[in-house]
N, C-alpha and C positions, 0 to 999 in steps of 0.2 A: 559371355559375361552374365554375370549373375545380380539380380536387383532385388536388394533387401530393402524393405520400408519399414520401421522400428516408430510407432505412434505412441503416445502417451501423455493425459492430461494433467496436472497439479492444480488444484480448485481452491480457494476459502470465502468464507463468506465473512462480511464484515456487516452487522448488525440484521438490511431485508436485502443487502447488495451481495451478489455472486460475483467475485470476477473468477474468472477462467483463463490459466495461461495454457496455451496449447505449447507443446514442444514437438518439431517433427526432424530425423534426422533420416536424411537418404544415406547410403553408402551402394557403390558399385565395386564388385572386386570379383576375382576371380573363384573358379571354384577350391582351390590348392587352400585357399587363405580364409573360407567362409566361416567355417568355424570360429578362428582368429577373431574374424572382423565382428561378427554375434558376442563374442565375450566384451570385444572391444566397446561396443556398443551400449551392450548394459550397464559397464564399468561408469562410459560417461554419462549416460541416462541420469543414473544414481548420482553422480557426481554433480550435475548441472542442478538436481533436484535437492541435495544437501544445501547448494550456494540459495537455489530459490527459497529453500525454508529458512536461511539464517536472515536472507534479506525479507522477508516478512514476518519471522517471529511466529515462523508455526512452529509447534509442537506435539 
């Protein structure tokens, strides 16, 4: 088995306050499908990171 770890931050800062959402996604999958599962990945990355920007009103 093979263990991908996909990390990635979304930050803004609202006036002297940072918050920071961390987003972390494990996936285990085999070798056959890694490739698959990497695309799979960034797809939802971006995806989860479109919902966070509409729900905060970044732009």
């Amino acid at each position: 088995m093979q263990f991908i770890e996909v990390k990635w931050e979304a930050g803004y800062s609202i006036a002297r306050n940072k918050v920071i959402y961390p987003m972390r996604i494990d996936v285990r999958r085999s070798d056959l499908c890694l490739r698959h599962s990497i695309k799979q990945i960034i797809m939802e990355s971006l995806s989860l990171y479109a919902r966070l920007r509409e729900t905060l009103h970044i732009f």
